[in-house]
C-alpha positions as CSV (number, residue, x, y, z in Angstrom):
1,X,-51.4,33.0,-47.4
2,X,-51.3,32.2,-43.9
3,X,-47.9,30.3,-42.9
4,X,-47.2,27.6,-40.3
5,X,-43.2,27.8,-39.5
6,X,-40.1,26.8,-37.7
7,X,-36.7,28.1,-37.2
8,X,-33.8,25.4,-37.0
9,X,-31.9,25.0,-33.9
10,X,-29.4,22.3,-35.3
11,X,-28.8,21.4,-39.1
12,X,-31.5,19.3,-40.6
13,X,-32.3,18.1,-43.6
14,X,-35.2,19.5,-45.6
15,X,-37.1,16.5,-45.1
16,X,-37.3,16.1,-41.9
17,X,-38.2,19.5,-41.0
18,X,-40.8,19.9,-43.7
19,X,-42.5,16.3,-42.4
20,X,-42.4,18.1,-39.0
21,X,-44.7,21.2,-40.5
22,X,-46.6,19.0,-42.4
23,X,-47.4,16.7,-38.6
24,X,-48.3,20.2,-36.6
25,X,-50.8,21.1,-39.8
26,X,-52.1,17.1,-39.7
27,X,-51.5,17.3,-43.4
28,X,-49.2,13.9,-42.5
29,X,-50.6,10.9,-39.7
30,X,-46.7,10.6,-38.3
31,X,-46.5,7.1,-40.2
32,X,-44.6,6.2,-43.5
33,X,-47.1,5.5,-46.1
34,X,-47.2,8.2,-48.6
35,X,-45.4,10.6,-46.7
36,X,-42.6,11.2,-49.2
37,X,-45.0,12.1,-51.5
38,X,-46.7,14.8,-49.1
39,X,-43.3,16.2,-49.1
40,X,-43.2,16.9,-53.0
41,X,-46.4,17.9,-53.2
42,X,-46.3,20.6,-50.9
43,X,-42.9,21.8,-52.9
44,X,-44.9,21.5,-56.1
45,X,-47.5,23.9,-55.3
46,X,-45.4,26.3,-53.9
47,X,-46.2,26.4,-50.2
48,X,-42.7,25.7,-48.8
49,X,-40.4,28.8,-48.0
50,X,-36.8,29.1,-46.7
51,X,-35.7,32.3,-45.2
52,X,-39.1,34.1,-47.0
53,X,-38.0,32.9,-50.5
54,X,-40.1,29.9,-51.8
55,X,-38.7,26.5,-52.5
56,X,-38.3,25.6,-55.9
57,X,-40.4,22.2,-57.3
58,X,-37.2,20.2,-57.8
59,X,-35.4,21.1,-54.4
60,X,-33.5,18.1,-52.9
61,X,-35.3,17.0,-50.1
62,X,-31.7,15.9,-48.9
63,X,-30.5,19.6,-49.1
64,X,-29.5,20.7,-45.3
65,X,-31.3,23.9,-43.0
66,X,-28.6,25.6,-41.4
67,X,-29.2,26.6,-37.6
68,X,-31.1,30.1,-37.3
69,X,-32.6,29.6,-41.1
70,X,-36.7,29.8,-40.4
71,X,-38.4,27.0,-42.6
72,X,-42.1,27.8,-43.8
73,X,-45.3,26.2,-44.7
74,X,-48.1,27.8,-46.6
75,X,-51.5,26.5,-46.3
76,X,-52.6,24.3,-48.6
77,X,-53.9,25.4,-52.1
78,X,-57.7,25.8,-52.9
79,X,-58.9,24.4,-56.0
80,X,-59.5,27.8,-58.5
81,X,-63.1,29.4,-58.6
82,X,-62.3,29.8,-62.1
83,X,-64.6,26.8,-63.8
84,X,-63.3,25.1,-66.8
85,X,-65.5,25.3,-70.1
86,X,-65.9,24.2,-73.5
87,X,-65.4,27.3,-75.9
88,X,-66.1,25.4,-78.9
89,X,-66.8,21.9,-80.5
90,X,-66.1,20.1,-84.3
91,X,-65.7,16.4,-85.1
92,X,-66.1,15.1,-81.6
93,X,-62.5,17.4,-80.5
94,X,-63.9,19.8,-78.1
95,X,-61.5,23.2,-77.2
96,X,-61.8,23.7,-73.5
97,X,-60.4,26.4,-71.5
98,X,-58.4,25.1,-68.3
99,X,-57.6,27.9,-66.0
100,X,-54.3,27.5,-63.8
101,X,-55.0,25.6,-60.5
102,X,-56.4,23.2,-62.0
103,X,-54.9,19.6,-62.7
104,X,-55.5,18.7,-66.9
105,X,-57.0,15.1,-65.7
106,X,-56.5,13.3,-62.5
107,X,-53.5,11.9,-61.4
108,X,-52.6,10.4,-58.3
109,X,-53.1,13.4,-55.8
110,X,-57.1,13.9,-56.7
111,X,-59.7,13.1,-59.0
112,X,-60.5,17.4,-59.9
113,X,-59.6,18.2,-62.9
114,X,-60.9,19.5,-66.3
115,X,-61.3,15.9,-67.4
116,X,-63.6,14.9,-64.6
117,X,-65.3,18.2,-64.2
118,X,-66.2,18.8,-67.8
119,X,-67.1,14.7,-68.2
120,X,-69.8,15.3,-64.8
121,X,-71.2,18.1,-66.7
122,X,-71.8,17.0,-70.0
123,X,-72.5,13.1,-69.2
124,X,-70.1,11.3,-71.4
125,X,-66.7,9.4,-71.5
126,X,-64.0,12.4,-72.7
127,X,-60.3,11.9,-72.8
128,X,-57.4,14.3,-73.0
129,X,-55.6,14.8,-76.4
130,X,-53.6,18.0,-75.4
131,X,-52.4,18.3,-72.0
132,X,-51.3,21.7,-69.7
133,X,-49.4,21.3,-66.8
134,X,-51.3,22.8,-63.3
135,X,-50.3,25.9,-63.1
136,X,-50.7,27.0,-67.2
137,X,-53.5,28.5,-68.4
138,X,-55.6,28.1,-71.8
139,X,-56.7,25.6,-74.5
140,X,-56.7,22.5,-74.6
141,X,-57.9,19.6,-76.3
142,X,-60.5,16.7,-75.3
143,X,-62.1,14.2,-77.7
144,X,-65.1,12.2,-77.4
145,X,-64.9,8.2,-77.1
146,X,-66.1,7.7,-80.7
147,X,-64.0,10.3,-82.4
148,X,-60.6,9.1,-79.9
149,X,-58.9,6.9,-83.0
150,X,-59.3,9.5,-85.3
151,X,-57.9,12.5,-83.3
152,X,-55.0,10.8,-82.3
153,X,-54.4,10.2,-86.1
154,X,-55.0,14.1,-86.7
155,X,-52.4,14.7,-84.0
156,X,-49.8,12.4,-85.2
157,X,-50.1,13.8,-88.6
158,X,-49.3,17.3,-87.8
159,X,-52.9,18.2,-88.7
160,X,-53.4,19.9,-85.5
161,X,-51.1,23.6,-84.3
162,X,-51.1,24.9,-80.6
163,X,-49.7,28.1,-80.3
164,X,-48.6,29.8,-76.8
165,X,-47.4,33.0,-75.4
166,X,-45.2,33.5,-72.1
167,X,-43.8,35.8,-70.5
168,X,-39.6,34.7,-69.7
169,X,-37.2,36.7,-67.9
170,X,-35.1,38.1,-70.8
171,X,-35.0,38.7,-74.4
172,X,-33.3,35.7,-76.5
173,X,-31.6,36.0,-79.6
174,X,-32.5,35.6,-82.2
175,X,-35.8,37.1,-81.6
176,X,-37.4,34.2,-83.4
177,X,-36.2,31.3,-84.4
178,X,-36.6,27.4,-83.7
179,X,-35.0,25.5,-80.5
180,X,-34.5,21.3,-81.4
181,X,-33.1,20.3,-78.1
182,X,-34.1,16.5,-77.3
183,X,-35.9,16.3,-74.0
184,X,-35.4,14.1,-71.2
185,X,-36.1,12.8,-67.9
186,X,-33.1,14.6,-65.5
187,X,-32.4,11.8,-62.8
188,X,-33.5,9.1,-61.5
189,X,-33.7,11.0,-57.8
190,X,-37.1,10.5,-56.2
191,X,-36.7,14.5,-55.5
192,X,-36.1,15.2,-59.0
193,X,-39.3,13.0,-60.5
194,X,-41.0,14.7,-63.2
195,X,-38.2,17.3,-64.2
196,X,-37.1,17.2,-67.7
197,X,-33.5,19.0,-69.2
198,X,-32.2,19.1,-72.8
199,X,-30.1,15.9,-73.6
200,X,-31.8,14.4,-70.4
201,X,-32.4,10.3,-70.1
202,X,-34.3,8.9,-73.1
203,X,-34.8,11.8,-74.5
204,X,-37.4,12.4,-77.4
205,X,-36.8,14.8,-80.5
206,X,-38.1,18.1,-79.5
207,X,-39.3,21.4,-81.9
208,X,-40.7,24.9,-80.4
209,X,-41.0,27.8,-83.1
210,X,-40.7,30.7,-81.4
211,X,-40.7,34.8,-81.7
212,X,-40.5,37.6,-79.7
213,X,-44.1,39.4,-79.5
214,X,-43.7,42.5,-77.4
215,X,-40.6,44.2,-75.5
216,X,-40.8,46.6,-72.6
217,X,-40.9,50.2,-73.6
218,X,-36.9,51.8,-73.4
219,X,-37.8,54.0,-70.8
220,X,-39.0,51.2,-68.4
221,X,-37.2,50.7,-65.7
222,X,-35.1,47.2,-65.2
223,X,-36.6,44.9,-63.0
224,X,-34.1,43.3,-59.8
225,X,-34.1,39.5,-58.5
226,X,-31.8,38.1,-56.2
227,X,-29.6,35.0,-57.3
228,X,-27.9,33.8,-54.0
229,X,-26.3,37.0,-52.9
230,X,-26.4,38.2,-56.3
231,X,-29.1,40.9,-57.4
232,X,-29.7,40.4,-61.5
233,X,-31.6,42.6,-63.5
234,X,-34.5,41.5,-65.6
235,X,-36.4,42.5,-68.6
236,X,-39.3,40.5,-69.3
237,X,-40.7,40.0,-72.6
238,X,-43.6,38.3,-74.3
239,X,-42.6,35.1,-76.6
240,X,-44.8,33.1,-78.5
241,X,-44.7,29.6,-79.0
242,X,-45.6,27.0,-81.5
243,X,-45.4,23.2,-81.3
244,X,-44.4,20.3,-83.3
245,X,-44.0,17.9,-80.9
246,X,-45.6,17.8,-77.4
247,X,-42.6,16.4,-74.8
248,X,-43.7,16.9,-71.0
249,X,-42.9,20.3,-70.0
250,X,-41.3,21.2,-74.0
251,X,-42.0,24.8,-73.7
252,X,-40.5,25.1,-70.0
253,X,-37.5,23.0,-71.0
254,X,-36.4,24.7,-73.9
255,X,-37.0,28.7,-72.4
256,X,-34.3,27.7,-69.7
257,X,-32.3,26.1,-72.2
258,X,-32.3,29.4,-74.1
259,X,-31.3,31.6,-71.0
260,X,-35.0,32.7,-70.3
261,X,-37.1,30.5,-68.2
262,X,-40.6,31.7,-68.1
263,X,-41.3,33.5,-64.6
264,X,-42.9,32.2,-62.0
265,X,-41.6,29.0,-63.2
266,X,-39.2,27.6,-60.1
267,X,-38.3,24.3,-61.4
268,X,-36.3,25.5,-64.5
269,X,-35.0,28.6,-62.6
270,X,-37.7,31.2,-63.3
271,X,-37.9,34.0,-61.0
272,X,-40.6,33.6,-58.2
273,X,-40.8,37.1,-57.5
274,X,-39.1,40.2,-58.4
275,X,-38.7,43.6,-56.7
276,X,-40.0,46.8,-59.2
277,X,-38.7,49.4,-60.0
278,X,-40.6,51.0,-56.7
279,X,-39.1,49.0,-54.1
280,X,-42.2,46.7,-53.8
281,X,-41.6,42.6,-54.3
282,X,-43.7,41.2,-56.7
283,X,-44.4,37.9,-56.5
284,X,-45.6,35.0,-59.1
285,X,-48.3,32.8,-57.8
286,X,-48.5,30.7,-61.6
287,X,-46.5,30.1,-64.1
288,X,-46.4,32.9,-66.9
289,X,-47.2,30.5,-69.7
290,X,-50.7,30.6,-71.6
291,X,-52.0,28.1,-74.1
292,X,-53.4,30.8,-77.0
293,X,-55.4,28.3,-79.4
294,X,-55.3,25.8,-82.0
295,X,-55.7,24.6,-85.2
296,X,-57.0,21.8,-86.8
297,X,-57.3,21.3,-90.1
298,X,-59.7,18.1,-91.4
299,X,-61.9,17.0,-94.4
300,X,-60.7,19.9,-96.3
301,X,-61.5,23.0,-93.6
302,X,-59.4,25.0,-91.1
303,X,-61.3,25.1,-87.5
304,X,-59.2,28.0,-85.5
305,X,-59.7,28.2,-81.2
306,X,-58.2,31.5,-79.6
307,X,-59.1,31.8,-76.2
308,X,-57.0,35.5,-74.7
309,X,-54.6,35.1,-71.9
310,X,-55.9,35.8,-68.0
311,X,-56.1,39.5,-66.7
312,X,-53.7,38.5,-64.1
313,X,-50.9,37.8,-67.1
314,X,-51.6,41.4,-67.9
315,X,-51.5,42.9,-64.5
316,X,-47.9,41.7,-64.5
317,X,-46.9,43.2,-67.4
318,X,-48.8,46.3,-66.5
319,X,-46.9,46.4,-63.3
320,X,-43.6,45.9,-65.1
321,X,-44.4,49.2,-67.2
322,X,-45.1,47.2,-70.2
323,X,-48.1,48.9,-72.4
324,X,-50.8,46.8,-73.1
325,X,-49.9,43.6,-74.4
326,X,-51.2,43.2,-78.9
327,X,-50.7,39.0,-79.3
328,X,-54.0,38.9,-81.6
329,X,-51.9,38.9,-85.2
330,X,-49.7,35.7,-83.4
């Protein structure tokens, strides 16, 4: 990804120097408008680097470049090749697959999205009953206009399962087990919109069932990030999630809680890249979380959706030395 950068010659804060790349790329027109948006955005999908290390989502605009430290700017991110698509269809829910890249339904940045694509290609009204953030893979859920009422009713009810899989930094312990932190909004910060923590503002009761799918082999070699000046060592294994409630960001939240934020994941402290066992830096361009399938049980029958995760999900944990990945019994 080609970068556009500048090296500080006097502290600055974060904003100002990002608002300058964004000018020289005339992503911004100089004025105020919706500038302070631009700013997040471009720290949302990942194209902002300090020093070679890219920005997390949440970093404080208000945080201060140093003199000497070289500020980056990636280009901007291309809408994925990969197409969404209906997989499979029952009383007016259909299971679509969402690829990451790819907003769930539009929001305030642009129309694309699974929502709009999959409502031109099939002519009718569809709205989203499940939701997966950008940059997570998988199933979801949409429902027609005539069978709206009566999903949301099935949801509510518990009559419908999602189950995930992930890849985190680090085992957790137990290796299965259930996490019940409430989730909330962090702060009011403008910088900090959208992030959600354990015990946060107004937060919502929250349950993830969890278990520990597949481990590194012993003779795999520890994996190395850098923490500040600090090098850490990881060891990445496959967890896999189900949900009985569906808070923004639930699965995300609760991982980092536990001590193992799902990698590629900046915002809740997940590793954006990690050096193998090689010497080589391996970096995350999504976050390592897939949405498996779901369940829905109605008028007496069980209707079952598994969609596999990506190859790109298993080229990581081929290049950690994992063995191929068996989730199929989860």
């Amino acid at each position: 990804m080609a970068r556009r950068g500048l090296t500080a010659t006097r502290a600055v804060q974060l904003e100002v120097a990002l608002k300058e790349l964004l000018q020289a790329a005339g992503e911004l027109d100089g004025g105020e408008g919706s500038n302070g948006d631009a700013l997040r955005v471009a720290l949302l999908e990942g194209r902002v680097f300090l020093e070679g290390r890219r920005l997390a989502e949440g970093t404080e605009l208000t945080s201060t470049i140093t003199p000497g430290q070289r500020l980056e700017l990636g280009a901007p991110a291309q809408n994925t090749d990969e197409a969404p698509r209906v997989l499979d269809e029952r009383w007016g829910l259909l299971a679509v697959y969402k690829p990451s890249g790819l907003a769930s339904e539009p929001d305030q940045r642009s129309n694309d999205s699974v929502l709009e694509r999959l409502e031109g290609s099939l002519g009718q009204r569809l709205h989203a009953l499940s939701r997966l953030d950008a940059q997570v893979s998988g199933v979801m859920l949409l429902t027609t206009e005539t069978a709206r009422k009566r999903a949301a009713e099935l949801m509510a009810s518990g009559a419908i399962e999602r189950r995930y899989v992930g890849i985190v930094g680090d085992g957790v312990e137990p290796e299965s087990g259930t996490w019940r932190g409430a989730i909330g909004a962090v702060s009011d910060a403008r910088s900090q919109r959208g992030k959600r923590r354990v015990g946060g503002r107004d937060a919502k009761p929250a349950v993830t069932h969890y278990r520990t799918l597949q481990c590194l082999p012993e003779a795999a070699a520890a994996l190395q990030v850098r923490r500040g000046r600090e090098r850490l060592e990881l060891r990445p294994v496959w967890l896999g999630f189900r949900l009985e409630t569906g808070r923004t960001h639930q699965i995300r939240v609760h991982c980092a809680h536990a001590g193992a934020p799902l990698l590629g994941d900046g915002l809740y402290g997940g590793a954006a890249a990690v050096t193998l066992p090689r010497g080589n830096v391996f970096e995350f361009e999504r976050i390592g979380l897939h949405a498996l399938g779901v369940s829905v049980v109605h008028a007496g029958s069980t209707w079952r959706v598994d969609c596999p995760p990506p190859p790109i999900l298993e080229r990581w944990w081929s290049a950690f030395g994992g063995e191929p990945a068996s989730l199929d019994d989860f």
